[in-house]
N, C-alpha and C positions, 0 to 999 in steps of 0.2 A: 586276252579278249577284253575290250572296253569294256567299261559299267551300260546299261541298256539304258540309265539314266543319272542325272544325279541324285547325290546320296547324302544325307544329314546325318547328324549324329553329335554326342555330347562325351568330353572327357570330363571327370572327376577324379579325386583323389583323394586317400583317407591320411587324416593329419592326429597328431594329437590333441586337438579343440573338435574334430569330428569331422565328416565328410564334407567335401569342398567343394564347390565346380571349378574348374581349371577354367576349361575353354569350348566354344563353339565351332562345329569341323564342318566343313562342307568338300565331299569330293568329284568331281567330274571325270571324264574322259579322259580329260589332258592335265589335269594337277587336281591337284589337293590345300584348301586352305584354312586356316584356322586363326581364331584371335584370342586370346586370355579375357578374361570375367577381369571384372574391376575390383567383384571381393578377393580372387586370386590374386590379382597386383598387388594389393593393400595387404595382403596374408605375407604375400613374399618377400615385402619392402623390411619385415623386420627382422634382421639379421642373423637372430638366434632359431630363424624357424626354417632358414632357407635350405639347412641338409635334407631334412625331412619333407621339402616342399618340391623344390627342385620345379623345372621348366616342362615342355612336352619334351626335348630335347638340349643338349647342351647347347647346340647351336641355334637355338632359341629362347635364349634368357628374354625372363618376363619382364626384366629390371631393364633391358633396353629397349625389347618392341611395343613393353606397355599394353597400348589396347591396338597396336598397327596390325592391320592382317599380315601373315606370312602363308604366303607360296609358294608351294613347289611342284613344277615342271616333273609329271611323269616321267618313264622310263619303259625300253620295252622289259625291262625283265624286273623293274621297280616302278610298279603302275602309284602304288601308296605312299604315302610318306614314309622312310623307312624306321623309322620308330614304330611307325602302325602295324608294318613288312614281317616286325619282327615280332610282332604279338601273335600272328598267323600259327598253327601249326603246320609244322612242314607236308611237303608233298613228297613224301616217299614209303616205301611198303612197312616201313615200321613205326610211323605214326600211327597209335591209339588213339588220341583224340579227332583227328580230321576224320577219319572211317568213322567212328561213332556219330559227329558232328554231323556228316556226309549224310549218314544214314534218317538221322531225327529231317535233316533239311526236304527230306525226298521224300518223307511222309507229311509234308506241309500241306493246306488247299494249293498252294501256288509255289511247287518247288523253286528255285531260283534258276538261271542258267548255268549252265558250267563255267568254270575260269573266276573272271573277276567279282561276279555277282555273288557267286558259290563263295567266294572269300569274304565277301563282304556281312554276308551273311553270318559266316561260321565266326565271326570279330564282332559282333554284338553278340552272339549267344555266349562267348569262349573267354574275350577281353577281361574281364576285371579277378580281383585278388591273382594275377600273375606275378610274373617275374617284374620286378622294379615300382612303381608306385600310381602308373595309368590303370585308368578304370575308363573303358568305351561302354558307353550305352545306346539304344537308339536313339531315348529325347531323357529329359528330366525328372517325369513320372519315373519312370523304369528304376532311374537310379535313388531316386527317396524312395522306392518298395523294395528296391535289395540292400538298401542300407537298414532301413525300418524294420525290416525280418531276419532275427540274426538263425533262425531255422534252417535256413538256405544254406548258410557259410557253416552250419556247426553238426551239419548230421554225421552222424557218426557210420562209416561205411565199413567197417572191417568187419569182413566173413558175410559179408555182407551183398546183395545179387550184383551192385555195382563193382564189386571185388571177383564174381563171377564172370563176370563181361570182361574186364581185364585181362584176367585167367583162359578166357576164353581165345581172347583175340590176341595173345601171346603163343598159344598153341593151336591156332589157325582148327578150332572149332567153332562150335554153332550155341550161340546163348543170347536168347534177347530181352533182353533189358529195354523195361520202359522207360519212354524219353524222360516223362516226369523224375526218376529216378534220379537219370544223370545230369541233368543240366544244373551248374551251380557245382556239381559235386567235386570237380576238377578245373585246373586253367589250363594254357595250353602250355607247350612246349617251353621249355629255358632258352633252344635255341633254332634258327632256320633249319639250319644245315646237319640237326643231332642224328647218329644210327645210333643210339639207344632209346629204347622207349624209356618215357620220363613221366610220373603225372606228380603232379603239386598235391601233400598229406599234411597234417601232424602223427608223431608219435611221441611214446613219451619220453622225456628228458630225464632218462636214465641208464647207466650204464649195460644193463644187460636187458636190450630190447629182446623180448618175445615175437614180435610181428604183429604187435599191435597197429593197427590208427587212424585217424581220424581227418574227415577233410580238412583243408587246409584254415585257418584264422581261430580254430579249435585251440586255447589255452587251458584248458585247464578237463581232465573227467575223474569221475569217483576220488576227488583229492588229491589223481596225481597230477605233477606238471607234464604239459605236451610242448611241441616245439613244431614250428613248421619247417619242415626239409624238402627238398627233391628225391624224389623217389626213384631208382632206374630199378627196368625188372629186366637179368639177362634175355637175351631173345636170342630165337633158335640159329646156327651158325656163328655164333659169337661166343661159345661155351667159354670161359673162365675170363673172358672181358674183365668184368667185376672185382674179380680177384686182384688182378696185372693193376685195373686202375688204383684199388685202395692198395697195393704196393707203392705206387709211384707216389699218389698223396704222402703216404705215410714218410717215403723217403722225401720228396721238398720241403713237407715240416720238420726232420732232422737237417735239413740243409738252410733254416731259418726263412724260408718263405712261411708267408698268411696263408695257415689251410683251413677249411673249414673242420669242425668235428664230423665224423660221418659212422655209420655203422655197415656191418656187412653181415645177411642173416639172410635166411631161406624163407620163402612162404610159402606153405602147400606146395611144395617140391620144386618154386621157383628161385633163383638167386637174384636177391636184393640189393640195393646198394641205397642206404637213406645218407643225402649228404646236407647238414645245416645251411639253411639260407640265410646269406649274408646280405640279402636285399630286406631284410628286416631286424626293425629294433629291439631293441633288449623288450621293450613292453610290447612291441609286435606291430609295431605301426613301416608301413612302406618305405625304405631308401630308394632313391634313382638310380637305376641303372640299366646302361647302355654299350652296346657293342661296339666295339672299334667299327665293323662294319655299318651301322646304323649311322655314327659318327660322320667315317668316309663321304658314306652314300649323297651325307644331306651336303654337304659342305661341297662336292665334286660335281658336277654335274654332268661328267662322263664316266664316272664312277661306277659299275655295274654287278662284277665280281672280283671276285678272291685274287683272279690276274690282272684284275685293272691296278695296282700297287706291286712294291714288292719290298723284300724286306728292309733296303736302305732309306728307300725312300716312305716307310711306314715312320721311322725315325723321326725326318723331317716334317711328316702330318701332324707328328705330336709336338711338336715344337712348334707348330702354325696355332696348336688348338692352345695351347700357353697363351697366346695373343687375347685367345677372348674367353678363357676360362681362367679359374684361379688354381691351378695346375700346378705342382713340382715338376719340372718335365724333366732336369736329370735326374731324378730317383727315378719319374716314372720309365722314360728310356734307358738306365741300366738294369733297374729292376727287369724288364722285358727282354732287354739282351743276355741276359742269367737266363731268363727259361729259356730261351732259344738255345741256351748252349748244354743245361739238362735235358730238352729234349730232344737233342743229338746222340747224348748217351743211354738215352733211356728210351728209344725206339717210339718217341712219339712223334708223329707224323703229322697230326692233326690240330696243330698249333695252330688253327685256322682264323679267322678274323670275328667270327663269333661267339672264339675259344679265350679272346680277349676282351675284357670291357670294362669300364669306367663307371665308378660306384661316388652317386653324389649328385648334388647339382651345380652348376657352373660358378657359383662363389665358395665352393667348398667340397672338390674332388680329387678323387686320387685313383689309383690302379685299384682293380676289384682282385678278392685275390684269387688264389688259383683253383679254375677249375676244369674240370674234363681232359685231364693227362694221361688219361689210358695212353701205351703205346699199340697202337694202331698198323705198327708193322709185323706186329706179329700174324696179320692175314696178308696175303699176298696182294689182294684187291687194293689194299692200303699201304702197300709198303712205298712211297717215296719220306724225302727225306723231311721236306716243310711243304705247307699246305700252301702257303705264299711265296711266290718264286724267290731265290736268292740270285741274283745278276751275277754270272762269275764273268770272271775278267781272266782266262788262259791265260797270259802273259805272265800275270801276277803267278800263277801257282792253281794249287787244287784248293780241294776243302778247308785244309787246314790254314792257308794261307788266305782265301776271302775272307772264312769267319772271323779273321784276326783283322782284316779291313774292314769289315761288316762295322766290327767294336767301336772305330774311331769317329761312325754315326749316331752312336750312342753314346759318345761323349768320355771311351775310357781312350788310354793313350793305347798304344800298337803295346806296349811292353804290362801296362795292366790286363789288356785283353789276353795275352799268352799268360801273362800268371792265371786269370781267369780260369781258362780254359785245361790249364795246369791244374786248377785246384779242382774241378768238377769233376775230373778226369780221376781224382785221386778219392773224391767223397763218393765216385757209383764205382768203385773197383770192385766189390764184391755183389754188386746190382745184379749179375748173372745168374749169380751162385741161388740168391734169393728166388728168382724166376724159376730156375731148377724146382726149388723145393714147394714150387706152387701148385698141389694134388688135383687143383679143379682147374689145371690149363692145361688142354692136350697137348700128349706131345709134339706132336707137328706144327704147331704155333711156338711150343717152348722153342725147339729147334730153329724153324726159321726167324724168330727173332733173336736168339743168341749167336747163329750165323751171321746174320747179317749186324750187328752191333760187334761181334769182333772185328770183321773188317773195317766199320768205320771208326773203330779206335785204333785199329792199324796206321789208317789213313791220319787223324786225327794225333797223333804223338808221336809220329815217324817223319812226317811230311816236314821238314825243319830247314 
């Protein structure tokens, strides 16, 4: 549904000299346009600030369009720019934040309309201290009074009515929470496409979390240090989710992938999973970062979904985006070909295009590391193999034989990729065994994901 009209709006972003303005947005009907502030150009031009500054998006370095407008040509299923797209929380039955959002907007004098306007809406109330380093506002008052009251960003919510709402809306009860309450207390979602519920916390940065903590830019309470993480609370048909994910983390970081720290803990009889955010600095200040799908969207202009690519040619996008980023693109495409190939043996399904993303800005990026490995086959709903098509070629052979052609777009030779896929094969051998011993995952998911992961190691070390 079009916007009823156009729509204004301001990016900012917090640096270590203090809050910025980026750039000026105007969006319509049919695109979306923005141009960079001059103090932003002049911020970005100096070399040593440009991790932490970074562009609205990578295909948008300030350092080349300066003060030029850039547009971009809607979409029907990406009306926004899709940097903006992905600051939304998602539309599905386990979004916490959009229902809550939803709900404040419908108690307004002038609720909004459904669709685009209702989005529009919920991205100036929801946008700032998110995932990566954008901060939407509706004008620039707005943003010098959420910077100017560190109240907003540092209330402390634990056990708290906002923790009640939460609690609530996880077990599909009744508890209301005043708007005043929530707005400010949360950002929205890490990603479009997430089924777990997620809200943006601190807790504290120590080994044996309680279930403490505090909204999100929260450094420091009663003398202890806190840390800002994502927060996933299981949600009901998902039981040992949680569990299965911090297995699989736990295993890529024995397998030498970047994991983040995370913990895994109950609250008032719910399971947890807090996992360290790597969109921020050591002192707490925003890194960029952006989804391969964000990336796609802007660059493609037929680009829509998860099936508009597929996995050889996601290869070659990264080897395009080399061209005008400052990119490793073979670390970054082997690197990516490895988790493609542990999440063949580890039943993750959900390797999906917002399950990858790129941490930095365009003079100084690299792969973000790994996050949201749950294996996703262990529900039936979820069980294919990859989130994004892999092209097979019957002629050539089955699974085991593409993957091994897959490799050669990612820059290993045919006989490195079989070692590859050799060695991975030989670091999850006991993967099974471990899923066995996991007490908070029903059996019927144990089951069916251990069924179906022996056969494609059948397929996968026999097929020769």
């Amino acid at each position: 549904m079009a916007l009823k009209s156009d729509k204004h709006a301001v990016i900012w972003t917090r640096t270590k000299d203090g809050p910025l303005k980026m750039a000026d947005i105007v969006v319509t009907p049919k695109q979306t346009r923005f141009s960079y502030t001059r103090d932003f150009i002049a911020y970005d031009a100096d070399y040593g600030k440009r991790f932490l500054a970074g562009g609205v998006s990578l295909l948008a370095p300030p350092h080349i369009y300066k003060t030029e407008q850039i547009t971009y040509q809607a979409k029907d299923s990406i009306p926004l720019y899709p940097r903006l797209m992905s600051m939304l929380p998602a539309r599905n039955e386990n979004n916490i934040q959009r229902r809550l959002y939803t709900r404040i907007l419908e108690k307004s004098a002038v609720p909004p309309a459904p669709g685009l306007d209702t989005d529009w809406e919920i991205l100036l109330l929801s946008a700032h201290n998110g995932i990566g380093h954008l901060d939407v506002f509706r004008d620039d008052l707005v943003a010098e009074h959420y910077y100017n009251d560190p109240a907003q960003r540092h209330l402390l919510t634990s056990r708290s009515a906002y923790w009640k709402q939460i609690q609530a809306e996880i077990q599909n009860t009744v508890y209301d929470i005043d708007e005043s309450e929530l707005l400010d207390a949360f950002g929205p979602t890490p990603s479009v496409g997430g089924m777990i519920p997620k809200i943006l916390v601190s807790i504290p940065d120590t080994d044996n979390w309680q279930g403490e903590f505090a909204s999100p830019g929260t450094r420091e309470v009663d003398g202890v240090p806190y840390v800002d993480v994502i927060l996933k609370i299981e949600p009901m048909g998902y039981e040992g989710v949680l569990a299965l994910e911090a297995l699989c983390l736990d295993l890529h970081r024995q397998l030498g992938f970047e994991v983040p720290a995370f913990w895994l803990s109950r609250i008032d009889g719910m399971r947890v999973l807090a996992i360290r955010r790597f969109d921020r600095s050591e002192e707490g200040y925003p890194i960029p970062m952006e989804s391969f799908f964000s990336v796609f969207a802007i660059g493609d202009r037929y680009f829509q979904s998860n099936a508009d690519t597929d996995l050889e040619q996601m290869a070659y996008r990264i080897a395009r985006l080399g061209k005008v980023a400052n990119l490793d693109v073979r670390a970054t495409q082997q690197e990516i070909y490895r988790r493609l190939l542990v999440a063949l043996f580890t039943g993750n399904g959900d390797l999906h295009l917002e399950n990858l993303s790129f941490l930095g800005g365009s003079e100084q990026v690299r792969l973000a590391p790994v996050y949201d490995p749950a294996p996703m086959r262990a529900w039936s709903r979820h069980n294919t193999r990859f989130a994004i098509p892999l092209i097979f070629d019957d002629e050539l052979g089955g699974l085991r034989e593409n993957m091994l052609r897959l490799g050669e777009a990612y820059q290993f030779s045919r006989r490195q990729a079989e070692n590859l896929l050799e060695e991975v094969a030989a670091q999850t051998a006991d993967y099974l065994e471990q899923v066995v011993a996991l007490e908070a995952v029903p059996q019927q998911n144990k089951d069916l994901l251990i069924e179906t992961l022996e056969k494609e190691r059948k397929i996968l070390m026999k097929e020769k």
